[in-house]
N, C-alpha and C positions, 0 to 999 in steps of 0.2 A: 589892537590886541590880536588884529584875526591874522594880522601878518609876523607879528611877534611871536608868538607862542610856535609854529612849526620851526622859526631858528630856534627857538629854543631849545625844544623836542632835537633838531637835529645836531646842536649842539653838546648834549647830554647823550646820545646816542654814541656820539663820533666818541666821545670821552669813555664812553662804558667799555665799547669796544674796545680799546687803547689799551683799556683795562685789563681785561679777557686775555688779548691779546700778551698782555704782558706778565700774566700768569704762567705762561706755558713755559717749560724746561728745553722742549726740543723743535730746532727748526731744520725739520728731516726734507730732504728731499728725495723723492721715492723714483725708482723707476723700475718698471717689467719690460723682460726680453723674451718674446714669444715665438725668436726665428724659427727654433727646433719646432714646433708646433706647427705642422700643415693643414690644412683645410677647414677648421675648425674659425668662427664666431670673432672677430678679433675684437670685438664691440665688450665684451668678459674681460679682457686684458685692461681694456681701458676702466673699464668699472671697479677692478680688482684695485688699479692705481688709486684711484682717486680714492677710494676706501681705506685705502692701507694709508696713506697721505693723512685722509683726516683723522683717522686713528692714532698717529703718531704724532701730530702736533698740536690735537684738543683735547686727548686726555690728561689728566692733570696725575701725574707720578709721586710729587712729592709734597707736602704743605709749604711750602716756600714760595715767593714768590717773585720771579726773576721780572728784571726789567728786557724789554729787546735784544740791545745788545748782549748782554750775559747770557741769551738763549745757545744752547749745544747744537753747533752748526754739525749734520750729520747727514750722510749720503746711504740709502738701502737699496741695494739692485738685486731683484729676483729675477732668475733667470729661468723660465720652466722651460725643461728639459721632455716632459711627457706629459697629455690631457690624458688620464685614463680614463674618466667618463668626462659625460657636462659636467658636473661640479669636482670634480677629484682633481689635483695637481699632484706630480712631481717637478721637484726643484732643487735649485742651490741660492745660498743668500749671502751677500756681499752687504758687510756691513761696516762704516767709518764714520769717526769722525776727528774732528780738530777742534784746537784750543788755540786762542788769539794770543802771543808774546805780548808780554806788558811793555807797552809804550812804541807799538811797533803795527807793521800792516803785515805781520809774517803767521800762518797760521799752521801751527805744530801738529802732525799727526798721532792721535790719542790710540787710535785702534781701527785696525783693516784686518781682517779678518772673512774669509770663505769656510760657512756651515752647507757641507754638501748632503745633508738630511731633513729639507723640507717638504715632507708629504702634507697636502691640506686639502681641507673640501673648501669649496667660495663657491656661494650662490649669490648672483647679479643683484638680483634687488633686496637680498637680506640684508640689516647692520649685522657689523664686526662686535661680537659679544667677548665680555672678559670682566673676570670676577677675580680680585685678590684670593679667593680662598676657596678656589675651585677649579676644576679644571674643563673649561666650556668647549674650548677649541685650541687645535696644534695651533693656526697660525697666531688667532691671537694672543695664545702663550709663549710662542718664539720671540713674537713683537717684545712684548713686553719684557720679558728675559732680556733683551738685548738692550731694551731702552735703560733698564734698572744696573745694566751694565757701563751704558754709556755714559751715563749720572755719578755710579760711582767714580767711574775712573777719573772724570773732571772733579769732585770733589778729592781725590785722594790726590792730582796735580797739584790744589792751592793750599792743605794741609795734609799732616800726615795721617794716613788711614783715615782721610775724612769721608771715604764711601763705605763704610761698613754698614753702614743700616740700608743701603740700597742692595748691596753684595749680598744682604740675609733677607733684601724683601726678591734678588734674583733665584735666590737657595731656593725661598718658599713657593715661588714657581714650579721648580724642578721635584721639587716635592709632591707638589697637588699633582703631578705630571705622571706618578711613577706607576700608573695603570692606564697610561694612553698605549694605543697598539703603535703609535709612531715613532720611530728608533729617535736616539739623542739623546733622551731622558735619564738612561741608566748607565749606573757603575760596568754595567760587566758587558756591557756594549762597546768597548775600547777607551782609551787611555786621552781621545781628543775630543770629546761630546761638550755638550752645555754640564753636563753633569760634573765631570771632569774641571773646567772654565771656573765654574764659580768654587766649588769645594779646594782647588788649589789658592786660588787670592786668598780666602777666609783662614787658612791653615799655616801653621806655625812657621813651616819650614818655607814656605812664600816669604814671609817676614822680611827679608831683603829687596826682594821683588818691589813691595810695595814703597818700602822706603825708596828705595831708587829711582821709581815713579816719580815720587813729591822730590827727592833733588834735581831730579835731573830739569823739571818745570823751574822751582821758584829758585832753585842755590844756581841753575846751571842757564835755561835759556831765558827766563827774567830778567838777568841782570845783563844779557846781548845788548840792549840799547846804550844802557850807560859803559861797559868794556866788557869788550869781546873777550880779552884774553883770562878776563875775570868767571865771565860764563862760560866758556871753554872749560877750563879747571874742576870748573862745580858740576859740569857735566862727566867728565871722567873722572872723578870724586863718587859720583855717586853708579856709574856705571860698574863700579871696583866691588861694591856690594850682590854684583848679578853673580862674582864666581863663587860666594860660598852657596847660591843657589843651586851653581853648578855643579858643585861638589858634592851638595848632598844628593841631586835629582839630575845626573847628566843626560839632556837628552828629551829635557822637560819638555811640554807642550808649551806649557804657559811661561817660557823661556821666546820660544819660537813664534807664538800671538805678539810679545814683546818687539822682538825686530822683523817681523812684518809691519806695523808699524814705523820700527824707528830705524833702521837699516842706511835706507839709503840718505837720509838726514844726519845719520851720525859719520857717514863718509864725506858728505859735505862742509861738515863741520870740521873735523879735522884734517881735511886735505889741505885748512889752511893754517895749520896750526905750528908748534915748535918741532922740533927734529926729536923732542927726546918724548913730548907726548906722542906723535905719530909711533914709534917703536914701542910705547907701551900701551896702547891702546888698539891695535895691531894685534900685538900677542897675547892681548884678552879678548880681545873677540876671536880670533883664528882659535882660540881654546873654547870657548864658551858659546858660541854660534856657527861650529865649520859647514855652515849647510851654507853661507856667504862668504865664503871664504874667496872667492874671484871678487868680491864685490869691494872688499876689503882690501884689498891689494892696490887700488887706485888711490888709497892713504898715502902710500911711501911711494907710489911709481908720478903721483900727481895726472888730472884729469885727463 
């Protein structure tokens, strides 16, 4: 029994764990860039990471509960730009991630994305505090914002408008937010904030956007394994839905978040495509994204 009982114990442990483990939504990989920062502690930097790391992949976001592989594979690179004190940051935040093609090793880009409005304070041996219904700290409200972001956006890939309850718990973020002194938070702070982010998805005349999302996933690069020319179709099927977006909001932000993500994906996809999709697909984006407009062009000229 005396040798028995600790497999046991370590048995049941290893299991718990697996468990815990298979709880969690997001498997972030975090990284800080402190080159701008001279002479200053670099041992901060290191502690910030690992902080931010475990913040982001053991808080529990949603009541659901994913197995490993279904975890939201997702990359955050803070780059601080200024130490104004020991604990004060300026920064910018680089946030992605991808969703796995069904039946496939190809991983689709969801959202990339640069927030150049990260002010925070971090103290080395303090916990990362954060409260649904309050507003405790910038960064761990940025976190979080972004995390309720990246949840949606993979739920609204496998149905339609399947993140809205994460997009309204990102809102209610920006909400508790709207007495922090650090910019992003507000409407009259410019046209590309978090503020901006969420209140466009959630809004009527987005409506397309979102649909577009969910085909262009499950009608368009889903069905890539079984034929291509089939996902091809469903992906410019539902890319057709982005110009009354354009129509009514030319110029949008939440247009431009769109193919920073999917940009250079959607040139790959169709540079191998028919002569008459290349030409129409071509002349909607050169209308509805001309900030890629060179990038575009490797459709019809070929790589």
């Amino acid at each position: 029994m005396k040798t028995l009982f600790p497999k046991i114990l370590l048995v049941f442990l290893m299991a718990f764990s697996s468990l815990i483990a298979s709880a969690q939504e997001l498997n972030c990989n975090v990284q800080i860039n402190a080159t701008q920062v001279q002479g200053s502690d670099k041992s901060v930097f290191d502690a910030m990471q690992k902080s931010i790391f475990e913040f982001m992949n053991s808080q529990k976001w949603t009541n659901n509960v994913y197995k490993n592989i279904e975890r939201i594979e997702c990359t955050i690179m803070i780059n601080i730009t200024e130490q104004v004190s020991t604990n004060e940051f300026k920064a910018t935040i680089q946030i992605q991630s991808r969703r796995p093609v069904f039946n496939t090793s190809y991983p689709t880009t969801t959202f990339n994305h640069i927030d150049k409005e990260l002010d925070f304070q971090f103290n080395e041996f303090d916990p990362l505090q954060y409260s649904e219904t309050n507003f405790i700290s910038n960064l761990t409200s940025v976190l979080a914002f972004y995390a309720n972001i990246l949840i949606a956006l993979d739920y609204d890939s496998f149905s339609p408008k399947g993140g809205t309850k994460y997009l309204q718990k990102a809102q209610a973020i920006v909400s508790n937010a709207q007495g922090a002194v650090q910019s992003g938070w507000k409407a009259f702070e410019g046209q590309s904030n978090r503020y901006w982010m969420v209140e466009n998805l959630l809004h009527n005349d987005y409506a397309e956007l979102r649909e577009c999302f969910y085909g262009y996933h499950r009608m368009g690069f889903d069905l890539m394994a079984k034929n291509v020319e089939v996902g091809r179709a469903g992906v410019l099927m539902s890319l057709r839905n982005l110009e009354k977006v354009f129509d009514r909001k030319p110029g949008s932000f939440q247009l431009q978040v769109f193919f920073n993500a999917k940009s250079s994906e959607i040139v790959e996809l169709f540079v191998e495509g028919l002569a008459k999709e290349k030409t129409e697909i071509t002349n909607l984006l050169n209308k509805i994204d001309p900030t890629n407009l060179s990038k575009y062009e490797k459709i019809t000229k070929g790589k």
